[in-house]
mmJSON file of the N, C-alpha and C atoms, coordinates in Angstrom:
{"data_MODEL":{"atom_site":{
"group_PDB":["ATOM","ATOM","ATOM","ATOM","ATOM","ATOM","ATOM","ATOM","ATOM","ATOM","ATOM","ATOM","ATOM","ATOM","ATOM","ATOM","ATOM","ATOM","ATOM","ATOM","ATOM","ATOM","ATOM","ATOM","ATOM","ATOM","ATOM","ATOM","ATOM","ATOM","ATOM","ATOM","ATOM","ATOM","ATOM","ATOM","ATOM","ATOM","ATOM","ATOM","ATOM","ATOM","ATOM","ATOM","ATOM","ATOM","ATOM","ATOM","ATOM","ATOM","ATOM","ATOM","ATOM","ATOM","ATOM","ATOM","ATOM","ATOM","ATOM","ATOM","ATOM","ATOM","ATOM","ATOM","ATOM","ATOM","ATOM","ATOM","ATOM","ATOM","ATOM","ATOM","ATOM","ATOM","ATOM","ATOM","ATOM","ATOM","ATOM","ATOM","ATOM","ATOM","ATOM","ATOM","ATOM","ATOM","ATOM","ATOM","ATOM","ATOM","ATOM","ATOM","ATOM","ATOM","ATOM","ATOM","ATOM","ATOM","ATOM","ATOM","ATOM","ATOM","ATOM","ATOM","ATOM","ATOM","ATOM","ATOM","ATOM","ATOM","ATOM","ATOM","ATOM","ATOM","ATOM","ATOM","ATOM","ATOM","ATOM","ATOM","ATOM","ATOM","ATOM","ATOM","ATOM","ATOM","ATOM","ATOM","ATOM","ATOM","ATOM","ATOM","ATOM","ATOM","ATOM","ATOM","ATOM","ATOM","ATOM","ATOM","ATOM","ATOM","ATOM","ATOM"],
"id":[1,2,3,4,5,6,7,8,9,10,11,12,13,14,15,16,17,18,19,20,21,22,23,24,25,26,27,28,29,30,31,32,33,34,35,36,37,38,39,40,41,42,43,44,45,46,47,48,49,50,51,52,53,54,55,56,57,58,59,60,61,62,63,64,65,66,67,68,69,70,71,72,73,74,75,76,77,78,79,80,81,82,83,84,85,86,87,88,89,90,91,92,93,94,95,96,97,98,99,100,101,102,103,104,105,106,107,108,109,110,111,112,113,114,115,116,117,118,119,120,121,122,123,124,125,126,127,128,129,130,131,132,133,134,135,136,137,138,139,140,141,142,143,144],
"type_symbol":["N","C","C","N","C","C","N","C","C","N","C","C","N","C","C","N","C","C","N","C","C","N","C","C","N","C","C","N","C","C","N","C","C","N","C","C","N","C","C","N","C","C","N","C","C","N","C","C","N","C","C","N","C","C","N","C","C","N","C","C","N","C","C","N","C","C","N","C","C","N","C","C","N","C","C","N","C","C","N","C","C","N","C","C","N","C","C","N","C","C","N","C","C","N","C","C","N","C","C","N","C","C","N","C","C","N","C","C","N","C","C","N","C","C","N","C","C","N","C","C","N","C","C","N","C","C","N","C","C","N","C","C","N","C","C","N","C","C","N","C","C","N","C","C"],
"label_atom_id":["N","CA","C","N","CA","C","N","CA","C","N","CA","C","N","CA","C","N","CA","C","N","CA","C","N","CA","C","N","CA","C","N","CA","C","N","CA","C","N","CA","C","N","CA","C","N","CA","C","N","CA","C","N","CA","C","N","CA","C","N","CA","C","N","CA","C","N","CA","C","N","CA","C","N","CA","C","N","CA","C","N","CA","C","N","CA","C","N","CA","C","N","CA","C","N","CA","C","N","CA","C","N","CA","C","N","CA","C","N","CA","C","N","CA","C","N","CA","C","N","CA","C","N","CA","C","N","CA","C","N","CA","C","N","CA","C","N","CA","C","N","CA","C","N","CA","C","N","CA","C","N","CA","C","N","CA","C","N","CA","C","N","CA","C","N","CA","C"],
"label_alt_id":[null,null,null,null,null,null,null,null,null,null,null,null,null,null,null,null,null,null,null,null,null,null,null,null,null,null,null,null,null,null,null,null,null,null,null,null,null,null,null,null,null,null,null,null,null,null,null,null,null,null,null,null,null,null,null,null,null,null,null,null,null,null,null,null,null,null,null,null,null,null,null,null,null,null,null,null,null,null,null,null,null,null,null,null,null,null,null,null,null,null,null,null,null,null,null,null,null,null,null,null,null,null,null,null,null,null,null,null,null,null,null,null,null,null,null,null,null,null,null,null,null,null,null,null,null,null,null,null,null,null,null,null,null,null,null,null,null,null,null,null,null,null,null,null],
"label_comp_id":["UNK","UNK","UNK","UNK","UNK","UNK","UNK","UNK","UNK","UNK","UNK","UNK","UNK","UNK","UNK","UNK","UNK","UNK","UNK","UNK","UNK","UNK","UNK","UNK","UNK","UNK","UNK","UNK","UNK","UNK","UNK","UNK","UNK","UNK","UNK","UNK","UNK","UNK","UNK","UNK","UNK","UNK","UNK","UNK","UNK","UNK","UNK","UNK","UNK","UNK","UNK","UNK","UNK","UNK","UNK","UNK","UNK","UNK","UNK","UNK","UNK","UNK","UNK","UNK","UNK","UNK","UNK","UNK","UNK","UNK","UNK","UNK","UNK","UNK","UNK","UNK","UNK","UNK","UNK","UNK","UNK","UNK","UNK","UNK","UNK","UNK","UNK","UNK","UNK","UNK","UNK","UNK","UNK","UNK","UNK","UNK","UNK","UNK","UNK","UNK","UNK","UNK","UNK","UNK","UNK","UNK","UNK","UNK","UNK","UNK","UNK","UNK","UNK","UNK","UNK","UNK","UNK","UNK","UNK","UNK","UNK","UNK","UNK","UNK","UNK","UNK","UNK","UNK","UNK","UNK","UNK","UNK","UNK","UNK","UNK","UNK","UNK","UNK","UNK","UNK","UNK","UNK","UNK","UNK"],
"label_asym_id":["A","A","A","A","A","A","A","A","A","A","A","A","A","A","A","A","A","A","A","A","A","A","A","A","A","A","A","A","A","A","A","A","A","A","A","A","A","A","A","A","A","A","A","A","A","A","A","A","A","A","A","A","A","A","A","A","A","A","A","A","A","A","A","A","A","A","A","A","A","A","A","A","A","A","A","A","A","A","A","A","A","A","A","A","A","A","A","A","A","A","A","A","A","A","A","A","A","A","A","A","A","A","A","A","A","A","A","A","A","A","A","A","A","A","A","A","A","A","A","A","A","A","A","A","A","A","A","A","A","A","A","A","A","A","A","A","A","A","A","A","A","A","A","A"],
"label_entity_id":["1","1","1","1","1","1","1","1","1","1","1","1","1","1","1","1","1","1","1","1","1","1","1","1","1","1","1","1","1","1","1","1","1","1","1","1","1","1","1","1","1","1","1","1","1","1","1","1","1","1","1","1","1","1","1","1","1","1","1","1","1","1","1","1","1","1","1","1","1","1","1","1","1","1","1","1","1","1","1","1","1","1","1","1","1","1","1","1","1","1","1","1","1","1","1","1","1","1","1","1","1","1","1","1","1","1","1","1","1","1","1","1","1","1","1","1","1","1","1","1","1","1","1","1","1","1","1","1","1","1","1","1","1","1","1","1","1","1","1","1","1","1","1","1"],
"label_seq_id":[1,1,1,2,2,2,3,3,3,4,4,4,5,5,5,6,6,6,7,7,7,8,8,8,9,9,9,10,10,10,11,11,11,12,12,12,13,13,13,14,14,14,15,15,15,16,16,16,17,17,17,18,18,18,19,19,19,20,20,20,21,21,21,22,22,22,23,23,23,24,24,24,25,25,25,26,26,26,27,27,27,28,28,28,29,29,29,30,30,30,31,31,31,32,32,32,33,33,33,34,34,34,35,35,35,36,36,36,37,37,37,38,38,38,39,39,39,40,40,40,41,41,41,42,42,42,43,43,43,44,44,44,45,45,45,46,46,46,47,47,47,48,48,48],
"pdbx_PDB_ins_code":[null,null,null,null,null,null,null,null,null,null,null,null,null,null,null,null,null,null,null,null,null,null,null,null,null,null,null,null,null,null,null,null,null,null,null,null,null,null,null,null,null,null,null,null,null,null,null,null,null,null,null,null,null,null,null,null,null,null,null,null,null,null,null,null,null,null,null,null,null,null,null,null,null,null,null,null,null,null,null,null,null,null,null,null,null,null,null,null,null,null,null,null,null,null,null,null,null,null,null,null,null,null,null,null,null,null,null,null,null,null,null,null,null,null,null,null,null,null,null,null,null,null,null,null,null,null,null,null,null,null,null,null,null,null,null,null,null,null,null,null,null,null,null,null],
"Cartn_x":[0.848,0.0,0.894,0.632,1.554,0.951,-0.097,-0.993,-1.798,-2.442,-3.61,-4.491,-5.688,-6.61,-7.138,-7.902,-9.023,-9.912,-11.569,-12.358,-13.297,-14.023,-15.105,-17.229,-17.499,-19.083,-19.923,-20.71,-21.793,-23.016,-23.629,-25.248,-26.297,-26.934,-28.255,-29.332,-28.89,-30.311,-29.774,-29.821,-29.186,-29.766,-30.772,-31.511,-30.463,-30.68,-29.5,-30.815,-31.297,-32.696,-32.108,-30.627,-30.201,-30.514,-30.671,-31.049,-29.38,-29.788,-28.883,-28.379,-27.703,-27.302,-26.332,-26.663,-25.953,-25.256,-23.842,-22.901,-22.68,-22.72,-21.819,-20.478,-19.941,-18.531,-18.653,-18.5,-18.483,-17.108,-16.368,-15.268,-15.204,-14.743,-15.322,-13.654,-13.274,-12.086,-11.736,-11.735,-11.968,-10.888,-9.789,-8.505,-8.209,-8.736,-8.874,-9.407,-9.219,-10.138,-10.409,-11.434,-11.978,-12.379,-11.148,-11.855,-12.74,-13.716,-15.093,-15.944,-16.107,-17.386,-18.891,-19.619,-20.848,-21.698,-21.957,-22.481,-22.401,-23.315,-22.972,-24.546,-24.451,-25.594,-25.759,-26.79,-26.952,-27.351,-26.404,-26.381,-27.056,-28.219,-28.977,-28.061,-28.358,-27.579,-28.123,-27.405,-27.974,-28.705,-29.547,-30.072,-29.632,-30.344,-29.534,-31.005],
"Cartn_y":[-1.168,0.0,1.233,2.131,3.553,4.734,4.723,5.61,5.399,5.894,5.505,7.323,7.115,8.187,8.046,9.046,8.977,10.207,9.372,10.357,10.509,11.35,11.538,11.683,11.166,10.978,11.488,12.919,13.27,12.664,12.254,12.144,13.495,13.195,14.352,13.734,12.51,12.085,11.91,13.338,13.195,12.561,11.934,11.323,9.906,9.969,8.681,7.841,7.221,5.922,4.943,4.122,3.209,1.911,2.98,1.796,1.912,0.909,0.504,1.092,2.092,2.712,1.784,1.786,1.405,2.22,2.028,2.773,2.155,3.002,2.453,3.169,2.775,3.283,3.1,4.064,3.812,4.52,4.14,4.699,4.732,5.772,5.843,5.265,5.31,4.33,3.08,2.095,0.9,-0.085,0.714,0.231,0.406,1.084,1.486,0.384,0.68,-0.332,0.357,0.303,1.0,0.011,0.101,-0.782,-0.021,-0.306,0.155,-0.481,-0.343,-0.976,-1.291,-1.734,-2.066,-0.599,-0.34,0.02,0.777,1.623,1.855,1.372,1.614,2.245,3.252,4.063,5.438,5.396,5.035,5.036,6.096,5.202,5.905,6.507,8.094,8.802,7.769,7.733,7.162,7.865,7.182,7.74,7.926,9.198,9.501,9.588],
"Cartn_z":[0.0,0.0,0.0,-1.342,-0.998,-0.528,-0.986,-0.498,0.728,1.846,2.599,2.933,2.942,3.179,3.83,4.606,5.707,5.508,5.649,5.005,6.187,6.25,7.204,6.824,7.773,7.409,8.307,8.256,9.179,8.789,9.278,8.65,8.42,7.578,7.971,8.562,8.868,10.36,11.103,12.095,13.331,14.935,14.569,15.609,16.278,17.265,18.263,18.737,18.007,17.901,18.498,18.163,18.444,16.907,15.889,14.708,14.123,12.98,12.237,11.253,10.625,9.615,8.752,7.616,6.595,5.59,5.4,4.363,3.04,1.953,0.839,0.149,-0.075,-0.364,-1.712,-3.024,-4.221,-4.516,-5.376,-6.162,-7.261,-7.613,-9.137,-10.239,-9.703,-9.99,-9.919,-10.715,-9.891,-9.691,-10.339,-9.824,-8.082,-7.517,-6.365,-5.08,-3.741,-3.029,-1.923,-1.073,-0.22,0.883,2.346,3.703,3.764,4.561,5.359,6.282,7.024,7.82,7.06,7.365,6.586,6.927,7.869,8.925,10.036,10.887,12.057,12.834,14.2,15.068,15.562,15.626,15.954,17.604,18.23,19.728,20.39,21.611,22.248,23.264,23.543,24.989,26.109,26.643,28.55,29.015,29.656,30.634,31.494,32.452,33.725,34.827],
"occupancy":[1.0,1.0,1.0,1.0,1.0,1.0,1.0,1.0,1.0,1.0,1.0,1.0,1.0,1.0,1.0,1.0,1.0,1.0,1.0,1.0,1.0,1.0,1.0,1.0,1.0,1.0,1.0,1.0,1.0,1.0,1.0,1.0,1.0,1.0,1.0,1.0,1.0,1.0,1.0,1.0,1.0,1.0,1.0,1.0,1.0,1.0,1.0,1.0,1.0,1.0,1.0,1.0,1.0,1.0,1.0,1.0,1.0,1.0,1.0,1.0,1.0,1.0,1.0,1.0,1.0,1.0,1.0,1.0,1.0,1.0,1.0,1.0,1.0,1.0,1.0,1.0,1.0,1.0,1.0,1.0,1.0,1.0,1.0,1.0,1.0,1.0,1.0,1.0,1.0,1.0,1.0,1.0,1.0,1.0,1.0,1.0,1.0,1.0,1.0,1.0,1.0,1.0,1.0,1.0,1.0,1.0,1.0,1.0,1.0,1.0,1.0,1.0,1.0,1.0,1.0,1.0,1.0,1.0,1.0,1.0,1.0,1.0,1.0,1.0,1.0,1.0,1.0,1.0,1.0,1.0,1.0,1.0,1.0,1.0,1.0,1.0,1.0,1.0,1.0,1.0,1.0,1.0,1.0,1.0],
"B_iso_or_equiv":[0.0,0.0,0.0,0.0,0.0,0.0,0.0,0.0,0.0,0.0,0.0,0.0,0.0,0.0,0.0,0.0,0.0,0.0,0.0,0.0,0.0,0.0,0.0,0.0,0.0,0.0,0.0,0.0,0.0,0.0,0.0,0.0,0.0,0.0,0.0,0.0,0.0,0.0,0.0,0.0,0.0,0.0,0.0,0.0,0.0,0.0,0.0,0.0,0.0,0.0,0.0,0.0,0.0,0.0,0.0,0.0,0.0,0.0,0.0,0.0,0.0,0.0,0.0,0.0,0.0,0.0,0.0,0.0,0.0,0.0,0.0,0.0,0.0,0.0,0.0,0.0,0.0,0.0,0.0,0.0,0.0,0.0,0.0,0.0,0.0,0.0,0.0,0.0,0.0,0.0,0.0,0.0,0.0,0.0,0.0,0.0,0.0,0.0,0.0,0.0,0.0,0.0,0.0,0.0,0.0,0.0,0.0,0.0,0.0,0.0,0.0,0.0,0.0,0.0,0.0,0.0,0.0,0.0,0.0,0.0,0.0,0.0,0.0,0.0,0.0,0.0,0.0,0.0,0.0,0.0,0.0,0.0,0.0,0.0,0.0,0.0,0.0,0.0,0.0,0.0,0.0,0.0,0.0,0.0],
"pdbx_formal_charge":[null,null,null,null,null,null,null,null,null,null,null,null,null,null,null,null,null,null,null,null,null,null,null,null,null,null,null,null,null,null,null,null,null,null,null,null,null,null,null,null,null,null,null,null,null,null,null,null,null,null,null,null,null,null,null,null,null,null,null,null,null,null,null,null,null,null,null,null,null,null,null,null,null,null,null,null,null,null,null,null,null,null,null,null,null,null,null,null,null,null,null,null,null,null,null,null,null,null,null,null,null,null,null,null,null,null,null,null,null,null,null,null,null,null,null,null,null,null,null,null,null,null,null,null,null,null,null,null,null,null,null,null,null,null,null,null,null,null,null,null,null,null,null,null],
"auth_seq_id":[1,1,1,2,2,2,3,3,3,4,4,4,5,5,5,6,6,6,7,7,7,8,8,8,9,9,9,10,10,10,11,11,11,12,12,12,13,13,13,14,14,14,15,15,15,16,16,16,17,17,17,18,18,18,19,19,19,20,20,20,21,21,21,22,22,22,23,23,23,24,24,24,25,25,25,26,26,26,27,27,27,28,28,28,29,29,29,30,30,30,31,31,31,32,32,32,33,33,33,34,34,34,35,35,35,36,36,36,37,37,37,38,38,38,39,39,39,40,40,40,41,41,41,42,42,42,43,43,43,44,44,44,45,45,45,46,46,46,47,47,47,48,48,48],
"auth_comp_id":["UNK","UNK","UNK","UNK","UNK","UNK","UNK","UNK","UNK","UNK","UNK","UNK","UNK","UNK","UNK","UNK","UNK","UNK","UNK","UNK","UNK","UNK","UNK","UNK","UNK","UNK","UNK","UNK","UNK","UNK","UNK","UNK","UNK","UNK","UNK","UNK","UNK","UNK","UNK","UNK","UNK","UNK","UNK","UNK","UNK","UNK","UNK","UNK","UNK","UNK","UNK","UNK","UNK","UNK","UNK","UNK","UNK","UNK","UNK","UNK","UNK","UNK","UNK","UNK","UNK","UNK","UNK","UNK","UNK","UNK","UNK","UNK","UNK","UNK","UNK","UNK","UNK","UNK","UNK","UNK","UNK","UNK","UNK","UNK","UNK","UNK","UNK","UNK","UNK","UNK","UNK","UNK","UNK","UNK","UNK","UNK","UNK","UNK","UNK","UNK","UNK","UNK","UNK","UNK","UNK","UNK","UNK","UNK","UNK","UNK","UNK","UNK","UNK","UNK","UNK","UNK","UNK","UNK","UNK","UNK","UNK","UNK","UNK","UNK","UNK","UNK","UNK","UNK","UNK","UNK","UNK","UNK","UNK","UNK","UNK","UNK","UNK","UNK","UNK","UNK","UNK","UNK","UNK","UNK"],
"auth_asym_id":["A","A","A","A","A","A","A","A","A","A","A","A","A","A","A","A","A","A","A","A","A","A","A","A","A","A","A","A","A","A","A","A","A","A","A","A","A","A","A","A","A","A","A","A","A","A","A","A","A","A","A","A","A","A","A","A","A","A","A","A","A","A","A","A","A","A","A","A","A","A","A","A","A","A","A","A","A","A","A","A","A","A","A","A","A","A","A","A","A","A","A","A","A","A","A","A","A","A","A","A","A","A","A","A","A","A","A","A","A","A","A","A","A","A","A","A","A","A","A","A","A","A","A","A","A","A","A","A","A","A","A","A","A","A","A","A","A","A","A","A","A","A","A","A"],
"auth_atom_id":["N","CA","C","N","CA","C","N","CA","C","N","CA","C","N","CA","C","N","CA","C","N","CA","C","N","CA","C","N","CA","C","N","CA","C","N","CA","C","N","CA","C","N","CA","C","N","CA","C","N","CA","C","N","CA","C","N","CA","C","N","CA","C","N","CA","C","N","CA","C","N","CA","C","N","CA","C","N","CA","C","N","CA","C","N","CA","C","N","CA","C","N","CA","C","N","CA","C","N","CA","C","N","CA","C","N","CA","C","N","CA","C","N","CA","C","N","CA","C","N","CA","C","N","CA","C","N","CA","C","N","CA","C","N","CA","C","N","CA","C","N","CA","C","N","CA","C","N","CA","C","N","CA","C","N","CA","C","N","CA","C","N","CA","C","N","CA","C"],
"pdbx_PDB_model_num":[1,1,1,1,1,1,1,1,1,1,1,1,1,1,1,1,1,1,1,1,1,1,1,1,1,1,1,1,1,1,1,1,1,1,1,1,1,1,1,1,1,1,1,1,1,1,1,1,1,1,1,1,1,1,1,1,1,1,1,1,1,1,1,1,1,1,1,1,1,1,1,1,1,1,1,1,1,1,1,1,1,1,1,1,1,1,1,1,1,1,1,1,1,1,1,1,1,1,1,1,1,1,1,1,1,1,1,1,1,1,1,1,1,1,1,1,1,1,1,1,1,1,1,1,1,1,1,1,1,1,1,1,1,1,1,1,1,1,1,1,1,1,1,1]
}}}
């Protein structure tokens, strides 16, 4: 590997539900390869 990048992801649904968010990673290059997670969860705050 000669290169490595790091990219960043806000959502525009900012609600913390505790559901499942799903990512896709497209490159428009396809000599290219992209790690990624599938996924996140939109973690509920605690209660207090």
């Amino acid at each position: 590997m000669r290169s490595q990048y790091s990219i960043a992801y806000t959502p525009t649904n900012d609600r913390k539900d505790g559901s499942y968010r799903k990512l896709e990673i497209k490159l428009s290059n396809k000599d290219y390869k992209a790690q990624a997670r599938k996924g996140y969860y939109a973690i509920k705050p605690e209660s207090r």
